[in-house]
N, C-alpha and C positions, 0 to 999 in steps of 0.2 A: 531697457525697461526701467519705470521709476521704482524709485524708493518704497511706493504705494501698493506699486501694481505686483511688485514680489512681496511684500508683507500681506495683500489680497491673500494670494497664491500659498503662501506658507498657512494663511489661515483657511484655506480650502482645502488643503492638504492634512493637514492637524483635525479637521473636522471629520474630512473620512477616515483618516487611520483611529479615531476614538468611535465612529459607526461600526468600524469592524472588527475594532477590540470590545465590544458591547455584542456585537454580534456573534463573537469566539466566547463570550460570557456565556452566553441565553445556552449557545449550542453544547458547551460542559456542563453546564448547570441540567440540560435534560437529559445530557448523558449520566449524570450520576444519579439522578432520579428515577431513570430506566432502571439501571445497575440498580439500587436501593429497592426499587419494587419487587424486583427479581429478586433479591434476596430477601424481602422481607414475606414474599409469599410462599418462599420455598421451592420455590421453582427453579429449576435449573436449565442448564441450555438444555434445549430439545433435543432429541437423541436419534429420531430419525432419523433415516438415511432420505437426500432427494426426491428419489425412484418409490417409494412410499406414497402409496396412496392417500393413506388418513392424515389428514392436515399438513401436507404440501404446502395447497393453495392457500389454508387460510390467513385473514388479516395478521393474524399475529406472527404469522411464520414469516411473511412477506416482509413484515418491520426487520424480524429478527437477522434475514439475509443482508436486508439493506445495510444494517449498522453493521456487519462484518463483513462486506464488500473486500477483495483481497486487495492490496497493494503490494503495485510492482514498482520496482526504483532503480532505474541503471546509471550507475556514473563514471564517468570513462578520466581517471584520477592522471592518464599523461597520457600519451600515444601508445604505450605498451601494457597497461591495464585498466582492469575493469571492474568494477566492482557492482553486483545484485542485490538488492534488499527483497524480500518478499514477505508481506505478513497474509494469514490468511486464517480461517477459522478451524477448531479442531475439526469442525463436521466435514468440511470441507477441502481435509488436506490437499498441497499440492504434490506433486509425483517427481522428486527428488532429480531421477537419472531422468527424466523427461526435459526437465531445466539443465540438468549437464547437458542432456545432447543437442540442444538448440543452439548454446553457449560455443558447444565443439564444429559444429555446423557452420555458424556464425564464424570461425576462423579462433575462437580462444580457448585457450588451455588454463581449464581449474586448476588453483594454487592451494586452495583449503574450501571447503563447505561447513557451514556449523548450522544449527538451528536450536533453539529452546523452545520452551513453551511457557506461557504465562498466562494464567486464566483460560479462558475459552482462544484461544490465538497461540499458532504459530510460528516465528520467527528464523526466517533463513537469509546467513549470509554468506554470498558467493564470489570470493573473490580470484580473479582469473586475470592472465597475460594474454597477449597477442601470439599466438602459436610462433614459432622461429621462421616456418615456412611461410607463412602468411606476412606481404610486402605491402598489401595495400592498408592492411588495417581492419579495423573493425567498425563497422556503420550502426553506433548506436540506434538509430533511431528502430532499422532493421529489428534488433535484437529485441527493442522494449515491445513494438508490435509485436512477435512472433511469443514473445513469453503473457502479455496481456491474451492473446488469444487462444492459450495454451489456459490462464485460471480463469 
């Protein structure tokens, strides 16, 4: 390749990573403006439960789910551990020993479990080893499907 043709390429490259750091702009910037309205009208998270009838469905309930969408996050730190991230909403906690036992299932043995809370959000982290009996390992991807379809 010339001299040209990767100076091209670096500035195509530079041009997209400044669209998507503009683009991570726009998208905090409306999150904090959300947040700010929400505080500024006094409103708080909604306190329904799902299964509730009255305002479920509406527009604004719909937003409110989207932006607190759960996050699952497995990273498998050597061949003999594992580590879980889970965020998810207070409305909507997840179910603790339901992620131990997919985890146990899966062939790994929890080391520690913690979780906090911060705002309207949950924070769980799960860190686990490869059970002693278990030769073959642990097949992350297995584990992140089965816990995505579990929140």
């Amino acid at each position: 390749m010339t001299q040209l043709g990767s100076l091209d390429e670096a500035v195509s490259y530079i041009k997209k990573l400044k669209e998507k750091v503009d683009e991570l702009h726009h998208r905090r910037s409306s999150a904090k403006a959300m947040a700010a309205a929400r505080g500024a009208s006094g409103a708080s998270t909604p306190t329904t439960t799902p299964t509730t009838s009255g305002g479920a469905g509406s527009p604004k309930r719909e937003k409110y789910w989207e932006a607190s969408a759960p996050v699952v996050e497995v990273r498998q730190r050597d061949d003999t551990s594992l580590d879980v991230v889970l965020v998810c909403s207070t409305e909507r906690p997840i179910i603790l020993h339901e992620v131990i036992t997919i985890l146990e299932e899966e062939g790994a043995e929890v080391v520690n479990a913690n979780h906090s809370i911060a705002g309207h959000k949950i924070f769980y982290t799960i860190h686990s080893q490869v059970a002693f009996s278990s030769r073959i390992g642990i097949d992350v991807s297995s584990v992140s499907e089965r816990l995505r379809a579990l929140v």
